[in-house]
N, C-alpha and C positions, 0 to 999 in steps of 0.2 A: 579394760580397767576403769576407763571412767564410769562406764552402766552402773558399775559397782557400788563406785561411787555418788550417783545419781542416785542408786535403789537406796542406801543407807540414809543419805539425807533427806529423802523423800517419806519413811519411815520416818524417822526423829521427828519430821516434822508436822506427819501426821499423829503421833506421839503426843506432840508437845498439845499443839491444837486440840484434841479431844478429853487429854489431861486438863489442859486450864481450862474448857467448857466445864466439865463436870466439877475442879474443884473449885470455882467463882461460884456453882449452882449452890454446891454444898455450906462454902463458906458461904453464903448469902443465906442461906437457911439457921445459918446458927452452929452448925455440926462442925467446928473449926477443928478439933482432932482428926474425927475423920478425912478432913482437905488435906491437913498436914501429911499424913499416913498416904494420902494418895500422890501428894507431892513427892514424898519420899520414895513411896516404892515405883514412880516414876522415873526419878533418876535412877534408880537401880536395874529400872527394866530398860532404861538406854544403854545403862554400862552392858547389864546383860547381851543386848542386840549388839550394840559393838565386837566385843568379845567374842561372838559367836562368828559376825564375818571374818575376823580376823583370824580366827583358827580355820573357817575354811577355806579364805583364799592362801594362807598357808599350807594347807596341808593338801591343797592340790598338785604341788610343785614335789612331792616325796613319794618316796615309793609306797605300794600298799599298804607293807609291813608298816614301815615309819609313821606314815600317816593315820594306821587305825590306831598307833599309842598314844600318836600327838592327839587325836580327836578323840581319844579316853580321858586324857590324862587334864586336857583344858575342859570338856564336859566336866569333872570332876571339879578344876579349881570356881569352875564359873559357880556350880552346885554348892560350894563350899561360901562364896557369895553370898549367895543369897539367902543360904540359911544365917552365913555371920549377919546379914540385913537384916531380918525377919527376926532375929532375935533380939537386934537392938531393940527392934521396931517395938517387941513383945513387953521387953526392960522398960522402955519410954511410955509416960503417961500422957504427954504431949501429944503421943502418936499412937493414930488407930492402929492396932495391927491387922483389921480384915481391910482398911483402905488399903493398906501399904501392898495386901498380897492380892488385891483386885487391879490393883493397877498392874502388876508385873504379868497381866493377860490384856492390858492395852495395845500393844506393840503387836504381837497376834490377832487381834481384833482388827487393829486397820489394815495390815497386810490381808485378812481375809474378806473385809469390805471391797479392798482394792482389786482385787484379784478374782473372787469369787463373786459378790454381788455386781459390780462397775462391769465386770467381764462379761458377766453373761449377760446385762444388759446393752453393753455396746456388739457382741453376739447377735442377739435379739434386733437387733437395731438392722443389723448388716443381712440379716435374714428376711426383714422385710423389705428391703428395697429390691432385694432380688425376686 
């Protein structure tokens, strides 16, 4: 359980880090919509990463059956998220809506640096010394 808890904070926090790099670059450019729109659907793509572990460290503990509704039924509310987000986002003139839906692939971005690029360089690493 704690790994768990490690992976999740370790994501947010890689989240949070590559969000503010990119929206200080943006706001510092002038595009202050767009930062906002990235700010935003930043927080959303945390709620989202939240919500996702938590249905599957629930739905680990239930039977098949149970578990393929629960993990319908919460894909569904998460989906319904994000579209209620993205519509704000759309309504708001404040707020970019292509930042807000670039960032809700940030959260995926760094798990895939972390895991797939870092990997197979420490991989690579472990295969030259041998």
């Amino acid at each position: 359980m704690n790994q768990v808890i490690e992976l999740k904070l370790k994501v947010i926090k890689q989240t949070a880090l590559i969000s503010f790099v990119i929206i200080a670059f943006t706001f510092g450019f002038g595009y202050s919509e767009f930062a906002f729109g990235l700010f935003y659907g930043t927080i959303i793509a945390i709620i989202n990463w939240l919500l996702l572990a938590k249905t599957v460290q629930n739905s680990v503990g239930f039977s098949p059956q149970k578990a393929k509704f629960y993990a319908v039924a919460h894909y569904m509310l998460r989906f319904f998220i994000i579209f209620l987000a993205m519509y704000i986002a759309a309504m708001r003139e404040d707020i970019h809506i292509l930042g807000a839906i670039l960032a809700l692939f940030i959260p995926k971005l760094a798990i895939l640096w972390e895991y797939l690029v870092l990997g197979f360089l420490k991989n690579k690493s472990k295969e030259n010394k041998n």
